[in-house]
N, C-alpha and C positions, 0 to 999 in steps of 0.2 A: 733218901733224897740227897743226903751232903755225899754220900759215894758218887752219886750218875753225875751230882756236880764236875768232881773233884775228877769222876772217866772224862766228863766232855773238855775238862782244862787242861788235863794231858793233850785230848786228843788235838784242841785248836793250838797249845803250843809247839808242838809235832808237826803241826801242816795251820802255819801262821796265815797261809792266803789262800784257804779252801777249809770245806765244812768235815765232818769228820768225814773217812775213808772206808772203803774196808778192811782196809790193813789195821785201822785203830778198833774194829771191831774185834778180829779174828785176834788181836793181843790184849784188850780187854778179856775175850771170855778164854782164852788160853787153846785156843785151835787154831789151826790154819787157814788161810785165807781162802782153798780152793774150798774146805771146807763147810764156810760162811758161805760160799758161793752156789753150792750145792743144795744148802738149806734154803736159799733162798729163792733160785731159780727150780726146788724141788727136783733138780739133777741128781747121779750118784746117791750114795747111802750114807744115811746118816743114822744114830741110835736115837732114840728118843728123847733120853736124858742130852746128848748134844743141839738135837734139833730144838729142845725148849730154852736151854743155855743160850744157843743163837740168837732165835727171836725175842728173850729175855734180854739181851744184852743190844741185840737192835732197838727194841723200845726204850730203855735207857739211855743210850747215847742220843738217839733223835735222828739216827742213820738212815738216808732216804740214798736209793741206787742210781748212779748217776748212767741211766739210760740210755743218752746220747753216746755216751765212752763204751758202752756197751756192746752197742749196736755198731760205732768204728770197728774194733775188736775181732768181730765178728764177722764183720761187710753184711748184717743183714739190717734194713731198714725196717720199723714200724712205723713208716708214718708214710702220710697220705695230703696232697694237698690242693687248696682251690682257688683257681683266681678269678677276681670278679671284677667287671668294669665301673659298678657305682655300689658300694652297698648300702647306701641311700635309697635304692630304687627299692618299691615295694615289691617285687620278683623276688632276692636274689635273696634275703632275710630266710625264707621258709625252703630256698634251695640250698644254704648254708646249715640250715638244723639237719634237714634231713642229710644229706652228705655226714657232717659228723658224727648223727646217731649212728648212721651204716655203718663207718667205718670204726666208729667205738666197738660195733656187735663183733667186726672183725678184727678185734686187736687191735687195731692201729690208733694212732694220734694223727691229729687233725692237725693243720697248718692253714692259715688263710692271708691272700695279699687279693689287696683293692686298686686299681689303677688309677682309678678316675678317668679313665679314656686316655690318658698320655700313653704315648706310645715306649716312651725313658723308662716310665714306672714299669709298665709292664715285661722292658726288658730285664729290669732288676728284680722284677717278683719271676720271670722263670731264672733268673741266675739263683735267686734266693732258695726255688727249690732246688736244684743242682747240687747248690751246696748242703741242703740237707739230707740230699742222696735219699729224697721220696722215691715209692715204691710206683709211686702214679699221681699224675695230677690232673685236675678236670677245669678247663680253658673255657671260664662262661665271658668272653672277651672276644672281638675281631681285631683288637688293635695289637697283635702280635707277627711278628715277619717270620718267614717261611722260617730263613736261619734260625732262629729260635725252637723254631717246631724240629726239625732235622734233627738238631742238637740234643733235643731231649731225647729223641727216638734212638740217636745214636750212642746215647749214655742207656738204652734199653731202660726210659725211664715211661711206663704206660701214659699216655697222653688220651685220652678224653673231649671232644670238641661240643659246642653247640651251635648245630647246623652251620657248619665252616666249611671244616678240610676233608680233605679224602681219606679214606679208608685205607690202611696200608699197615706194615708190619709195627706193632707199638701205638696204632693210631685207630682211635674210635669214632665213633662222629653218633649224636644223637638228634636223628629228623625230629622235626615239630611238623604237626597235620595244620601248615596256617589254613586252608580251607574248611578244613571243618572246625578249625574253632573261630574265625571269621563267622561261616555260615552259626553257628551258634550264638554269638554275639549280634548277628542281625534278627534272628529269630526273636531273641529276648524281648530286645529294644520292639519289634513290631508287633510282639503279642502287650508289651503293654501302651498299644498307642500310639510309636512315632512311626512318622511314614516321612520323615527331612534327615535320612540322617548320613552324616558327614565322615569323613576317614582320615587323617594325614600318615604319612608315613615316607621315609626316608630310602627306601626300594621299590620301585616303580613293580617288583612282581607282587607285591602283596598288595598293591592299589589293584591290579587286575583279578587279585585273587576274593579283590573286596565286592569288585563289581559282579565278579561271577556269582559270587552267594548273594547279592541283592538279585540278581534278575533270576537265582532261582527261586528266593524268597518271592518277589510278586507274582511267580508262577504258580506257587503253594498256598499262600495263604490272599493273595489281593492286592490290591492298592485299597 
């Protein structure tokens, strides 16, 4: 215990304004840095008696891999992000788990930016991914300008829409069936009972798409 002390006091006098390094691990346990690197990313060869040294001397010091320096290094990203316009709304709660369970299954780390409907926030949450150089990001939001869309597609960063934009290279678009889950939603309400029931909504096609499934609905089951 007074050794891993007296390694981690070394190591923060060494590097006064950051946590230990790898460098203070790979001089801790008397091997090389690429070495330490190898053990850890399970790259290259290592003996046993070294591989246990490493991860002995990584749990000692309390040395965690600074991933983001990593992934610079490297130019490869593991992360993946999503932005949402209320996450308030009771939607967007159980589409933000499932996104990052997915993308945990895939390796990657999750990033999330909330707009609130401002059109500012949402430019600064796609700059925010840009600068984390996501691998892809999924745009559950209308309040974003084309330029923004371009941009990412142009940094070849996968973009993701829900029922927005067009289809094109970099760019995905996910339909929603609003008639048949309209027509679902009227079904419900008239099998227990109502026959007044009411719609508002902020796009005049899904008022038409409400009406189409009420008059199929009195066609099916009655007034």
């Amino acid at each position: 215990m007074r050794e891993a002390k007296q390694d981690r006091r070394r190591a923060a006098s060494s590097n006064p304004n950051m946590g230990v390094t790898i460098r203070d691990v790979a001089r801790a346990a008397g091997v090389s840095t690429a070495t330490v690197s190898n053990v850890l990313n399970k790259t290259g060869k290592a003996g046993r008696r070294t591989h246990l040294l490493v991860l002995s001397t990584v749990k000692r010091l309390g040395y965690f891999a600074n991933v983001h320096a990593r992934h610079l290094a490297s130019r490869d990203s593991r992360t993946l992000g999503i932005i949402v316009s209320d996450i308030e709304n009771p939607f967007f709660p159980e589409v933000i788990k499932s996104f990052e369970v997915r993308a945990r299954q895939l390796g990657y780390d999750a990033i999330l930016s909330d707009t609130n409907y401002d059109p500012s926030r949402t430019r600064k949450a796609a700059e925010r991914m840009m600068e984390h150089n996501v691998r892809g990001v999924a745009v559950m939001t209308s309040e974003i300008s084309l330029r923004l869309i371009h941009e990412l597609a142009r940094r070849r960063i996968a973009v993701t829409f829900l029922d927005l934009a067009p289809v094109r290279s970099y760019m995905s678009n996910l339909r929603i069936d609003y008639f048949s889950a309209v027509k679902q939603i009227v079904k419900y309400l008239h099998t227990n009972g109502h026959r007044r029931i009411a719609f508002i909504a902020a796009r005049p096609r899904r008022c038409k798409r409400m009406k189409s499934a009420c008059r199929i609905g009195n066609s099916s089951w009655g007034r």
